[in-house]
N, CA and C atoms as a LAMMPS dump frame, in Angstrom:
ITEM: TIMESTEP
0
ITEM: NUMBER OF ATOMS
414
ITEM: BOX BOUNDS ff ff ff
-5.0000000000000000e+02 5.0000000000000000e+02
-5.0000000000000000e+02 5.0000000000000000e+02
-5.0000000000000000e+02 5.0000000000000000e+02
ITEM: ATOMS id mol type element x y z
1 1 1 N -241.724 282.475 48.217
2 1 2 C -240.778 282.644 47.12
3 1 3 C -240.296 281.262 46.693
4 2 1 N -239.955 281.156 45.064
5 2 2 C -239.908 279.894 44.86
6 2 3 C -238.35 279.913 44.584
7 3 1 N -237.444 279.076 45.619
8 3 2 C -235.589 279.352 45.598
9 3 3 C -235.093 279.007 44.438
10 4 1 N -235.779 277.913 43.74
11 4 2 C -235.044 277.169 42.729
12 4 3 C -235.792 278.189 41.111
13 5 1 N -236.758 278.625 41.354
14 5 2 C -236.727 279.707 39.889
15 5 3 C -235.765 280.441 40.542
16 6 1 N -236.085 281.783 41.853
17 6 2 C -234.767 282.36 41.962
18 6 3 C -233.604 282.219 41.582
19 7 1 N -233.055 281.069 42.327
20 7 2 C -231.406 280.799 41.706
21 7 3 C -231.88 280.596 40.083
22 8 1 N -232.588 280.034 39.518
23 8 2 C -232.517 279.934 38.333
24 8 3 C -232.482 281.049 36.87
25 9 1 N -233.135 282.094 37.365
26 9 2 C -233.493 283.427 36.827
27 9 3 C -232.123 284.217 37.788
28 10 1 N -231.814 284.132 38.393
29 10 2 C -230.125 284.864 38.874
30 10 3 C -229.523 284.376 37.901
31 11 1 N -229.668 283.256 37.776
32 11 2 C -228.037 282.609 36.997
33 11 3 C -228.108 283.076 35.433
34 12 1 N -229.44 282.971 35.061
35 12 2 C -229.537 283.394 33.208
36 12 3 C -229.085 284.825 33.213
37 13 1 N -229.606 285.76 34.399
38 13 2 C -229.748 286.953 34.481
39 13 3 C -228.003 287.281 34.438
40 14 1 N -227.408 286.762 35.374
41 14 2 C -226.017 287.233 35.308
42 14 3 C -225.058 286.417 34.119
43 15 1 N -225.574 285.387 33.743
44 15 2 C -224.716 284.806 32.368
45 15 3 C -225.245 285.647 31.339
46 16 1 N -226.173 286.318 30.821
47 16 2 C -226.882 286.784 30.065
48 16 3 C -225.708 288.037 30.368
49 17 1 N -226.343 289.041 31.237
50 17 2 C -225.679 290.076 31.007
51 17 3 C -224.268 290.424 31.619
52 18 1 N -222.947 288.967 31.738
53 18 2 C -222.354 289.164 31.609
54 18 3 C -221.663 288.479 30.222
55 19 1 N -222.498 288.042 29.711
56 19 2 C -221.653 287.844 28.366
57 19 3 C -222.224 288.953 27.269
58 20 1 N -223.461 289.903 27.566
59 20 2 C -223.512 291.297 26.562
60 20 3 C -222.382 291.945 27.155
61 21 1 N -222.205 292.257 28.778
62 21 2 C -221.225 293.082 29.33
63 21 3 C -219.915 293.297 28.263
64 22 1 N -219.397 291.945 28.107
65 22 2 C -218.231 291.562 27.768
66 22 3 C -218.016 291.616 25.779
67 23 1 N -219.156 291.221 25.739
68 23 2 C -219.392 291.967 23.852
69 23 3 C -218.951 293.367 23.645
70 24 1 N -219.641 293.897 24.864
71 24 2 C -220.052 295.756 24.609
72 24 3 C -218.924 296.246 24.845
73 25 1 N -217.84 295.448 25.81
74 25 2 C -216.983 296.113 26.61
75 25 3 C -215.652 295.589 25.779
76 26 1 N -215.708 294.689 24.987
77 26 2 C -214.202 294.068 24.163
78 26 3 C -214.54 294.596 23.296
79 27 1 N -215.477 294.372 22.332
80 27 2 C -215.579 294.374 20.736
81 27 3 C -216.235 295.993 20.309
82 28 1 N -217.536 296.207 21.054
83 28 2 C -217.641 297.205 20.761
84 28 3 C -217.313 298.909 21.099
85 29 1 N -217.397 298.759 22.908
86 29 2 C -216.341 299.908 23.275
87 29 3 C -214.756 300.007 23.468
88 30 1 N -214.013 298.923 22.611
89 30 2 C -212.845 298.781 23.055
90 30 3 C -212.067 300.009 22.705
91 31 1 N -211.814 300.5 21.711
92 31 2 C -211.81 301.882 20.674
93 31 3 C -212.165 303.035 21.979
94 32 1 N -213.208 302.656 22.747
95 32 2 C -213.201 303.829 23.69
96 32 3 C -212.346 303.877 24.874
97 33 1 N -212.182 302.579 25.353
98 33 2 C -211.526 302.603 26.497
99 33 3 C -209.801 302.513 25.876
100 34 1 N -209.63 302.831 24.846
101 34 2 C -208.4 302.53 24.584
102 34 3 C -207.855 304.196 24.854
103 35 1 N -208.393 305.073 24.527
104 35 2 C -208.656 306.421 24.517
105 35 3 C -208.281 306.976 25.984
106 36 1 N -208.894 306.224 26.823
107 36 2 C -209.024 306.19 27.7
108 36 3 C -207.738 305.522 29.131
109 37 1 N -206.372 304.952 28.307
110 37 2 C -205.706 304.222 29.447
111 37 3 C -205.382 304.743 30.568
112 38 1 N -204.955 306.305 30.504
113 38 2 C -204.259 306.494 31.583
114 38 3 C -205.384 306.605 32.586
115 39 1 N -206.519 306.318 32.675
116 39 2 C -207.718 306.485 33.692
117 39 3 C -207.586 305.31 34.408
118 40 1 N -207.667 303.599 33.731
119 40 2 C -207.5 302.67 34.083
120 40 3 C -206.774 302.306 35.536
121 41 1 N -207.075 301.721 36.414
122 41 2 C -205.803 301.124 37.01
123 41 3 C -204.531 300.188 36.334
124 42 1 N -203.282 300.349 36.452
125 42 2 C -202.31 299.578 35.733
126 42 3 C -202.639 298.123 35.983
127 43 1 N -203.202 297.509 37.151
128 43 2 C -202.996 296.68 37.678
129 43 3 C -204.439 295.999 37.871
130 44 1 N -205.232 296.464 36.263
131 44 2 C -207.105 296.002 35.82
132 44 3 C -207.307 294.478 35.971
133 45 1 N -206.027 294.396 35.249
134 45 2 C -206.321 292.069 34.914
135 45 3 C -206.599 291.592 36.247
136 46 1 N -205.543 291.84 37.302
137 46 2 C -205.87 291.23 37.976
138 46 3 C -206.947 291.228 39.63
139 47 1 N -207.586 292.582 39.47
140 47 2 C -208.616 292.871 40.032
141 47 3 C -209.889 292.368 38.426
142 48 1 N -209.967 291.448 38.245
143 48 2 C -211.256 291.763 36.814
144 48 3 C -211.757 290.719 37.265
145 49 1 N -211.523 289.409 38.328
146 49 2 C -212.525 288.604 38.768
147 49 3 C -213.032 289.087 39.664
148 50 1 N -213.245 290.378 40.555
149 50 2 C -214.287 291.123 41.21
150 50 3 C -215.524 291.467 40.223
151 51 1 N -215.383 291.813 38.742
152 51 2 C -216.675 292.197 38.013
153 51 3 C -217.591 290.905 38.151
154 52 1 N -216.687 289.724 38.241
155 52 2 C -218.119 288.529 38.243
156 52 3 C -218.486 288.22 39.634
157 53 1 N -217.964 288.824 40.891
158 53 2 C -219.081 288.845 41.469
159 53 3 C -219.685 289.638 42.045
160 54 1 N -219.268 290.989 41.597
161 54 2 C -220.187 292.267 41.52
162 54 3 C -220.944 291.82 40.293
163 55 1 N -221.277 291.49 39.296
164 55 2 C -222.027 290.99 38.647
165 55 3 C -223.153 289.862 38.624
166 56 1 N -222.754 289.016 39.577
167 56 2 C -223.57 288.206 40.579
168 56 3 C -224.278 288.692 41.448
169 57 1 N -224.157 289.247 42.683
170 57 2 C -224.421 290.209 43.279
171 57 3 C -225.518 290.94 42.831
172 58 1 N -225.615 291.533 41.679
173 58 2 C -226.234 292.522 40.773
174 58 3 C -227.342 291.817 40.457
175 59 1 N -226.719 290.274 39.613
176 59 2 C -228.175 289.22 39.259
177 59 3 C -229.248 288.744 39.956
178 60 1 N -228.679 288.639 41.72
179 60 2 C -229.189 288.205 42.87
180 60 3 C -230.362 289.787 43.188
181 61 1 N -229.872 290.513 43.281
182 61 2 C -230.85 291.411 43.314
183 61 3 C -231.444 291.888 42.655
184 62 1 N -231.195 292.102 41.423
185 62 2 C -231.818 292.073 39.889
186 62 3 C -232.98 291.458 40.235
187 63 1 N -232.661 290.154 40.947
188 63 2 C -233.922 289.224 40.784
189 63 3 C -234.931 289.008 41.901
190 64 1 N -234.181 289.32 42.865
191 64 2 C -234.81 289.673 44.123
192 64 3 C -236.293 290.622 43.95
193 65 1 N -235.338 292.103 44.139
194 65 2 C -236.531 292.756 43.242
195 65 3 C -237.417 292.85 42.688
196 66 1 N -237.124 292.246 41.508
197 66 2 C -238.333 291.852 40.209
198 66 3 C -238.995 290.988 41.106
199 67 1 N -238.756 290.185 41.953
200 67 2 C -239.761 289.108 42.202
201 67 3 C -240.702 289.927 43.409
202 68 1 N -240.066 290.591 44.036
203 68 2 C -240.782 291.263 45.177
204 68 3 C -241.916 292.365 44.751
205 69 1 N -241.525 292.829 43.853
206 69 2 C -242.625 293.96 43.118
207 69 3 C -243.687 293.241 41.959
208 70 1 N -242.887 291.719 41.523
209 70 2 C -243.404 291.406 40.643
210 70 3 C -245.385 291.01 41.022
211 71 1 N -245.793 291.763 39.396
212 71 2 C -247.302 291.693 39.647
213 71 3 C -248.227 290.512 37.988
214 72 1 N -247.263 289.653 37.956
215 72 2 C -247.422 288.481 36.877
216 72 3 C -248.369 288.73 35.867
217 73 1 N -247.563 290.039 35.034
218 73 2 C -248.382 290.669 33.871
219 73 3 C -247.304 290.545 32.303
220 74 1 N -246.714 289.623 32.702
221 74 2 C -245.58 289.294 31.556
222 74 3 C -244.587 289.716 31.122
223 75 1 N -244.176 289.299 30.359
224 75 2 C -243.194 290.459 29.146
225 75 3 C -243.247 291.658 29.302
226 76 1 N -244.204 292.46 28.85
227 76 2 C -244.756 293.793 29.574
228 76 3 C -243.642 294.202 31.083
229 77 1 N -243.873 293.139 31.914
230 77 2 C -243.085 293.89 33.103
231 77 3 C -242.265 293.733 33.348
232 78 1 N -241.306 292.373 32.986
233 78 2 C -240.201 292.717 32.219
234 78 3 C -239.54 294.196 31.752
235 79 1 N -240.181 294.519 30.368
236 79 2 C -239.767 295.232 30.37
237 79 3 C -239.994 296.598 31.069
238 80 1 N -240.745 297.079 31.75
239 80 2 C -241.222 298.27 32.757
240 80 3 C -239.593 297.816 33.784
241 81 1 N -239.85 296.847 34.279
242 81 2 C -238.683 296.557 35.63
243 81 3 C -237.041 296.81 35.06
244 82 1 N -236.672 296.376 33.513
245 82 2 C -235.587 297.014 32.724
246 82 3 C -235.636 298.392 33.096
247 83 1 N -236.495 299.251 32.709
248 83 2 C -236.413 300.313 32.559
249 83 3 C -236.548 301.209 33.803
250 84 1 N -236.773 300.294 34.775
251 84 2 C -236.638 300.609 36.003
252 84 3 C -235.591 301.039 36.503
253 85 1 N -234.064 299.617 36.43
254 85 2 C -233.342 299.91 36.348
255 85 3 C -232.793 299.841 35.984
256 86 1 N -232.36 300.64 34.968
257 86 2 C -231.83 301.1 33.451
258 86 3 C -231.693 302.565 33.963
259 87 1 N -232.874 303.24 34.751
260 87 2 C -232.85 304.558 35.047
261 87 3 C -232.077 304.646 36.132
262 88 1 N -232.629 303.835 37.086
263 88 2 C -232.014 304.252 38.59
264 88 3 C -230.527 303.486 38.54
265 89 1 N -230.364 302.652 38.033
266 89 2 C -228.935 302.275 38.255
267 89 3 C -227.821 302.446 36.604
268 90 1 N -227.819 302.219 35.888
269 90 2 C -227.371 302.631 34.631
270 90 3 C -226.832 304.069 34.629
271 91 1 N -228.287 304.621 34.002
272 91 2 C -228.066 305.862 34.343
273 91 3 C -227.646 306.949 34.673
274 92 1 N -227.574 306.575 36.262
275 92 2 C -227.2 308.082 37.636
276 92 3 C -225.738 307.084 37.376
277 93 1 N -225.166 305.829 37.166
278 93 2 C -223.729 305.448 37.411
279 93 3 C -223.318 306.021 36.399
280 94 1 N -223.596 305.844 35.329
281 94 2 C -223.184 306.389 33.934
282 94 3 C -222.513 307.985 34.056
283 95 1 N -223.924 308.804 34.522
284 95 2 C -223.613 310.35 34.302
285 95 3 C -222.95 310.373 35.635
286 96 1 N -222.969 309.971 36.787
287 96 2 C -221.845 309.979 37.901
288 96 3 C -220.728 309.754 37.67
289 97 1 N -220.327 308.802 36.469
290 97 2 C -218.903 308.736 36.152
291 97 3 C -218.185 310.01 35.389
292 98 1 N -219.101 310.104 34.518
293 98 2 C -218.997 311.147 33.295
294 98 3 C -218.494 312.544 34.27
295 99 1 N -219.389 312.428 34.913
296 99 2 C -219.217 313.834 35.951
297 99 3 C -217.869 313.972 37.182
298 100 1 N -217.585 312.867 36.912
299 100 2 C -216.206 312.799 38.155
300 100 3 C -215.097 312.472 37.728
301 101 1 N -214.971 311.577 36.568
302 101 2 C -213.437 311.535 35.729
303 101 3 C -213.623 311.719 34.384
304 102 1 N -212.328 312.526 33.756
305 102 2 C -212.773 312.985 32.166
306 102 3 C -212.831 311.964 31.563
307 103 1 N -214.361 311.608 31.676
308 103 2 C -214.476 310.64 30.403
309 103 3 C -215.636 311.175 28.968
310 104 1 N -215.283 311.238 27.92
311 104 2 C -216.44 312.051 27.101
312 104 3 C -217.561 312.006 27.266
313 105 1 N -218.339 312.517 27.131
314 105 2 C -220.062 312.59 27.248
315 105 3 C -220.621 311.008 26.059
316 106 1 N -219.572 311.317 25.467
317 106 2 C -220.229 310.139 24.284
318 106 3 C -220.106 308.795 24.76
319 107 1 N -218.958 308.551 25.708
320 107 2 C -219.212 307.681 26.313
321 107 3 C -219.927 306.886 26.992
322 108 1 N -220.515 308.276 27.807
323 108 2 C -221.145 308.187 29.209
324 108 3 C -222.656 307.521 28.067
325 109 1 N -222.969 308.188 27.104
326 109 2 C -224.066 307.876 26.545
327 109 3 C -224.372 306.821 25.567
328 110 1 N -223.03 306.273 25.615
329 110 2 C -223.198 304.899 24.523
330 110 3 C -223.334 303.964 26.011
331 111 1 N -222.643 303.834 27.488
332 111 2 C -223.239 302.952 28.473
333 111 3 C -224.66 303.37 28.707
334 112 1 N -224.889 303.723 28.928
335 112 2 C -226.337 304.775 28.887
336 112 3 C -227.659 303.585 27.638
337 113 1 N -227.482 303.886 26.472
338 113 2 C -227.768 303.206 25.611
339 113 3 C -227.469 301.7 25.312
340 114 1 N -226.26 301.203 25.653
341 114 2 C -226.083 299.704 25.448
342 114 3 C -226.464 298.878 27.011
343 115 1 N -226.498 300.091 28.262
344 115 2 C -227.258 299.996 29.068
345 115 3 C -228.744 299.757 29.189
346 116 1 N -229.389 299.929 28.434
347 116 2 C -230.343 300.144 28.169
348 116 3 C -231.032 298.543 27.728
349 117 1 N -230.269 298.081 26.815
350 117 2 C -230.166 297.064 25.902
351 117 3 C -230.424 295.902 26.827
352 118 1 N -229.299 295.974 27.656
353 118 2 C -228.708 294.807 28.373
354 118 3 C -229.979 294.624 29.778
355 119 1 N -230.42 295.736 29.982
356 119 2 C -230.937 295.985 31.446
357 119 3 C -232.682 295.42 30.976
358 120 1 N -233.213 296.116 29.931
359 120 2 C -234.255 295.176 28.84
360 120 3 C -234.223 293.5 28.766
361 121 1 N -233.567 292.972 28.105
362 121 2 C -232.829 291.859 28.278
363 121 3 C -232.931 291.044 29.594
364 122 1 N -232.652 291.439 30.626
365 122 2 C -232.562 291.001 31.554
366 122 3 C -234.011 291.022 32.22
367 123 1 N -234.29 292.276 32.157
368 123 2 C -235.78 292.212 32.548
369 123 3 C -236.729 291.073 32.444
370 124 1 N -236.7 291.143 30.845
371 124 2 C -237.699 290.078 30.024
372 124 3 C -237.498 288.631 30.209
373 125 1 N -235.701 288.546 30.686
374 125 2 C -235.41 287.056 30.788
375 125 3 C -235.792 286.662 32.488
376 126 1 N -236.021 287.992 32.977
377 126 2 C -236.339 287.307 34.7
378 126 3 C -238.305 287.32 34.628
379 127 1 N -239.244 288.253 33.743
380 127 2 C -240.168 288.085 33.463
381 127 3 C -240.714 286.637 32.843
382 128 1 N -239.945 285.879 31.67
383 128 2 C -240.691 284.848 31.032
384 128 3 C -239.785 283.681 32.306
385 129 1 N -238.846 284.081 32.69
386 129 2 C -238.738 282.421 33.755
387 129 3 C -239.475 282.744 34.783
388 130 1 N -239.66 283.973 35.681
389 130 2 C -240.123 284.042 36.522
390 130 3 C -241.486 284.149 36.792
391 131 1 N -242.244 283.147 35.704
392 131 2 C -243.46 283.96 35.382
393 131 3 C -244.422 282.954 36.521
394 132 1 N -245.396 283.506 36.548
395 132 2 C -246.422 282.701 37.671
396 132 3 C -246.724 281.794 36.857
397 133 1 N -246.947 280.594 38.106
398 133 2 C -247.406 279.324 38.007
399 133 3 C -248.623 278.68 37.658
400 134 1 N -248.896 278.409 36.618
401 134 2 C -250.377 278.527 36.448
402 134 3 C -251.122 277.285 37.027
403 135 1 N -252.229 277.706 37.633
404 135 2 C -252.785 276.487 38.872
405 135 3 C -253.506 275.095 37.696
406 136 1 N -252.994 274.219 39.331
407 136 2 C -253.488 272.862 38.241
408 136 3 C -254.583 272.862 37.928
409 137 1 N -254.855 272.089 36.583
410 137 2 C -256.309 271.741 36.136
411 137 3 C -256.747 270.116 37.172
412 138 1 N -257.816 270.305 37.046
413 138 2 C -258.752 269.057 37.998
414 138 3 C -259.757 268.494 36.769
């Protein structure tokens, strides 16, 4: 395993999708979670530097993963490995939430979908850095 793409494809991977996180989650679902306060903990601000490194965390294995299964067929697997997990983790968290506190279905399915987005994204950005090394010419 090569440490320095690793750390390097972690770090795009979690700056990447924590600055869509933070698009999706201020600007565009804000309107939802506003709907939503009394679910919140009162006391969100100052537990909210745990999301960056549960979000780290996430990038580190994000990338782990991809590299362990990875079979250096490009972009292409990229995106297959998005959609990998997009399903298994997105997904089952998404409709697990939906299913355990009243939160609307429309919700559950716009993370679901902007899930989708972000988890793509990430894929493709740990596919083109992480891509195999092509052997020297002589």
């Amino acid at each position: 395993m090569n440490w320095k793409r690793f750390w390097v494809t972690s770090l795009v991977v979690f700056v990447v999708g924590m600055a869509m996180s933070t698009v999706i989650d201020r600007f565009i679902l804000m309107r939802d979670y506003e709907k939503l306060n009394n679910l919140w903990r009162p006391d969100i601000m100052s537990k909210a530097w745990m999301s960056y490194v549960i979000g780290l965390l996430a990038a580190l294995m994000f990338t782990l993963i991809f590299i362990k299964g990875r079979e250096g067929k490009g972009i292409q697997e990229g995106v297959r490995f998005g959609i990998i997990i997009w399903l298994f983790m997105t997904v089952t968290f998404s409709l697990n939430l939906w299913f355990l506190f009243p939160i609307p279905l429309a919700l559950a399915v716009k993370w679901i979908l902007y899930g989708l987005l972000t988890n793509l994204v990430e894929g493709i950005l740990a596919a083109v850095i992480y891509k195999p090394v092509a052997p020297a010419k002589s």
